[in-house]
C-alpha positions in Angstrom: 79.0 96.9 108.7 82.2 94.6 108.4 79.6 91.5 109.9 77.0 92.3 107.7 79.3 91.9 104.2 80.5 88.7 105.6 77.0 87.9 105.2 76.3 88.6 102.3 79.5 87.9 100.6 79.1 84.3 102.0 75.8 84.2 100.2 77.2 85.0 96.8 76.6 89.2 96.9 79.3 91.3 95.8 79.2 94.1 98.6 79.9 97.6 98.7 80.4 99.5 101.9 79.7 103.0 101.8 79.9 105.4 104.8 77.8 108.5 105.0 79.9 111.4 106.1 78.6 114.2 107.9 81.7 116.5 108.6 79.7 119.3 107.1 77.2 120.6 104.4 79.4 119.6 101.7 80.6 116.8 102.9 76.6 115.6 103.4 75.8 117.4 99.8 78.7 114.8 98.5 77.6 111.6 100.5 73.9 112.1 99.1 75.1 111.6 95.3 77.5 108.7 96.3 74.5 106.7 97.5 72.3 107.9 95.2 74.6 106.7 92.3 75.2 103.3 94.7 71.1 102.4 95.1 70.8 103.1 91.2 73.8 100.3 90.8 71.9 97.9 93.4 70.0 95.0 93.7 69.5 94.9 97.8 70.7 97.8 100.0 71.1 97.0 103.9 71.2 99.6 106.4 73.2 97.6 109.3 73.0 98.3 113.1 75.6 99.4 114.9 76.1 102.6 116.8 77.9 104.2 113.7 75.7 106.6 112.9 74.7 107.8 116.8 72.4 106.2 119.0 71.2 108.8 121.3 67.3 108.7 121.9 66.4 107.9 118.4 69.9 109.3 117.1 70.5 106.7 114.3 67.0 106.4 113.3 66.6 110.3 112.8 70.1 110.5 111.3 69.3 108.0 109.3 65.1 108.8 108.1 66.3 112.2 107.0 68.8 110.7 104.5 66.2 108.6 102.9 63.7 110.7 102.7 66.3 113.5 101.2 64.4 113.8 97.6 67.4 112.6 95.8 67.7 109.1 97.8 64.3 108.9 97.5 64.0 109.0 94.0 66.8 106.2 94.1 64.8 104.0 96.7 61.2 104.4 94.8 63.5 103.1 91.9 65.0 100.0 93.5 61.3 99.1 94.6 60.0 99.6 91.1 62.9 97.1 89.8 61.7 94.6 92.6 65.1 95.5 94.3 65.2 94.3 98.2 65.7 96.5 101.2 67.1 95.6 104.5 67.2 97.0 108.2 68.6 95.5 111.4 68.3 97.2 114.7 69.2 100.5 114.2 68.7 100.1 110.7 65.0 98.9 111.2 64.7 101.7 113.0 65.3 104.0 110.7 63.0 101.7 108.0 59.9 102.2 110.4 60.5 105.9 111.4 60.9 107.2 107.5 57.9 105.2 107.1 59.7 102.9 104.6 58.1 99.8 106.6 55.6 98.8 107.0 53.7 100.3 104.0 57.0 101.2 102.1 56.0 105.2 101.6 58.9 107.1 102.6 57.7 110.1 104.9 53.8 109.2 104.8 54.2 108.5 109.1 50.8 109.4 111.1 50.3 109.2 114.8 48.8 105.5 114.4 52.3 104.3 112.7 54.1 102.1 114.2 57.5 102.9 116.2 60.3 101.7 118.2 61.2 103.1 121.6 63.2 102.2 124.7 63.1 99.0 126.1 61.1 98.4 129.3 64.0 97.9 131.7 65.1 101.0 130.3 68.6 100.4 129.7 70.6 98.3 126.8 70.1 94.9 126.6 72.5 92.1 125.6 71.9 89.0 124.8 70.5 85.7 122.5 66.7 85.1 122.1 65.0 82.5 120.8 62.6 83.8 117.5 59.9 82.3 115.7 59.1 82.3 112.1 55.6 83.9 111.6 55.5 84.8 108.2 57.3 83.5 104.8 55.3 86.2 102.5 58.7 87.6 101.3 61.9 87.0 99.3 63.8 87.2 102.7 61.7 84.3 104.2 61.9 82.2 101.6 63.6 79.1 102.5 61.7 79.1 106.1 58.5 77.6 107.1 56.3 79.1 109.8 56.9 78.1 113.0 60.7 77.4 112.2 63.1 79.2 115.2 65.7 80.5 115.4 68.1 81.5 118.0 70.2 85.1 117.8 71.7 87.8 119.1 69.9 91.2 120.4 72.1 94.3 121.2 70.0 97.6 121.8 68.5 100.3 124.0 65.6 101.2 122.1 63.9 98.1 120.3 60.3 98.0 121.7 57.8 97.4 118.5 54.9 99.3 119.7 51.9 98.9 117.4 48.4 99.4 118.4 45.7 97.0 117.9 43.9 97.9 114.6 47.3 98.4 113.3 48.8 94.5 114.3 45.6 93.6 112.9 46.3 94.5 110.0 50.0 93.1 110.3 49.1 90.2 111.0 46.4 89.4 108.8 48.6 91.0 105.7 51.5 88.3 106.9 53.5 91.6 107.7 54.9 89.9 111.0 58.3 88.6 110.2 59.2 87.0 113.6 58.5 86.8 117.0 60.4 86.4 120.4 58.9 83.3 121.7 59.7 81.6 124.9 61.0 78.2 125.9 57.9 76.5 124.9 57.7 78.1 121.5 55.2 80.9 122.4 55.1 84.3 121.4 55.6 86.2 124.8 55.7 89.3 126.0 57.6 88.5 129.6 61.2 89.4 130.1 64.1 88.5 129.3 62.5 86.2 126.3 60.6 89.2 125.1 64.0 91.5 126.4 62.6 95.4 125.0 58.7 94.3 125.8 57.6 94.5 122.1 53.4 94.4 121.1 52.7 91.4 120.7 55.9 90.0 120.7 56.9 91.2 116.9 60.8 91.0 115.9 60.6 91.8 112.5 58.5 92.8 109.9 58.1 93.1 106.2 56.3 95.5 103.7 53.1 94.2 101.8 55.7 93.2 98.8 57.4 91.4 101.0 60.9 93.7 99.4 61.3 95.1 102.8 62.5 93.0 105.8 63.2 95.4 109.7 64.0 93.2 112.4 65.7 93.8 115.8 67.8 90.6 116.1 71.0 90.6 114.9 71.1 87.7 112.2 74.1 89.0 110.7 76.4 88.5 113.8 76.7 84.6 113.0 79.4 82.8 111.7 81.0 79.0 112.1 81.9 77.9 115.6 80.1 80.9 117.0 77.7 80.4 120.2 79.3 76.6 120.7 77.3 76.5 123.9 74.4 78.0 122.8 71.1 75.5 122.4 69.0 76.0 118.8 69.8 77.2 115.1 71.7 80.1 114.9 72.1 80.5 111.6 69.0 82.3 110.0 69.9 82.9 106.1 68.0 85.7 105.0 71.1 86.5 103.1 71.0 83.1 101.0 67.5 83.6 100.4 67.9 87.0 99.2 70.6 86.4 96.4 68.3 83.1 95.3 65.5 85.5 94.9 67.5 86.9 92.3 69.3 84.1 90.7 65.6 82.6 90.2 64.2 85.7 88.4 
């Protein structure tokens, strides 16, 4: 949370840090309004990753699906969409974008056995670590500053960030310029062979957007940069989504 304000308060944002609480059924009752009352006040919403929320098998996503699809939050969402507001998720927040069903078609709650998911890596334990990602799509607000083919390298920290999509579906990514990034390997590749692909994700996908382009999921931790970090680290390390998200608005 504190990582991803930096960001955006570096960009230009004013930022707002809200914390669900879950004590009890009042407490919940009460969170619901806050951030109902918050998305109505918003131009971009970020749900951050992090293990604050949980993060047993599919803890965080769960937690976090059920409060957007709670009919008041929503309402809220549906509204921030209709103002052309932007949405994002990393890691355990893009989780919880693709498992409400928020990406990729941006339909909270319409999910179907053929929708995409996100489930444990294939070593089966938590990875840690910097991977190299390629820009394969600049169809969005996000994006806009980038050009395809651009990479980027940045920090991964999960247990469960496998992108499994099957083939009609990718199709139909990747043809709609849904397909955000991709790990690639030292050649610039999209690759599905560990540790440059580290969860084993179809077809190498990172991060992906909604048709609007209003919605951005990715598993790589873009927020966790700042000046003089990764010194000894080869590539660009600073991807700024967050700079091309307030310009989005500024240009409007």
């Amino acid at each position: 949370e504190y990582d991803s304000a930096k960001a955006f308060e570096r960009a230009g944002a004013d930022t707002i840090v809200k914390v669900f609480k879950n004590l009890d059924a009042e407490s919940i009752r009460e969170s619901v309004d806050e951030f109902e009352k918050a998305i109505n006040q918003a131009q971009i919403i970020m749900f951050p990753g992090g293990f604050s929320a949980g993060d047993e098998p599919d803890g965080s996503a769960k937690f976090i699906a059920n409060v957007l699809t709670s009919p008041a939050i929503k309402a809220s969402i549906a509204n921030l969409l209709k103002r052309k507001g932007l949405i994002l998720g990393i890691c355990n927040g893009f989780q919880a974008l693709v498992k409400s069903g928020l990406l990729p078609d941006a339909k909270l709650g319409a999910l179907t056995q053929n929708s995409p998911t996100l489930f444990r890596n294939d070593i089966n334990r938590h990875v840690s670590q910097m991977v190299k990602t390629r820009v394969s799509s600049n169809r969005s607000p996000w994006l806009s500053s980038f050009k395809l083919g651009d990479e980027f390298t940045i920090p991964v920290s999960h247990g469960e960030g496998k992108f499994v999509v099957g083939d009609e579906q990718a199709l139909k990514l990747f043809e709609n310029g849904q397909v955000a990034f991709q790990y690639v390997d030292y050649d610039g590749a999209p690759t599905m062979t560990s540790p440059m692909n580290p969860n084993g994700s179809s077809y190498a996908i990172e991060g992906i957007i909604s048709k609007s382009g209003l919605i951005l999921g990715k598993m790589g931790h873009t927020e966790r940069y700042n000046e003089n970090l990764y010194k000894n680290i080869n590539g660009n390390k600073n991807q700024d989504i967050f700079t091309n998200a307030i310009n989005y608005f500024l240009k409007k």
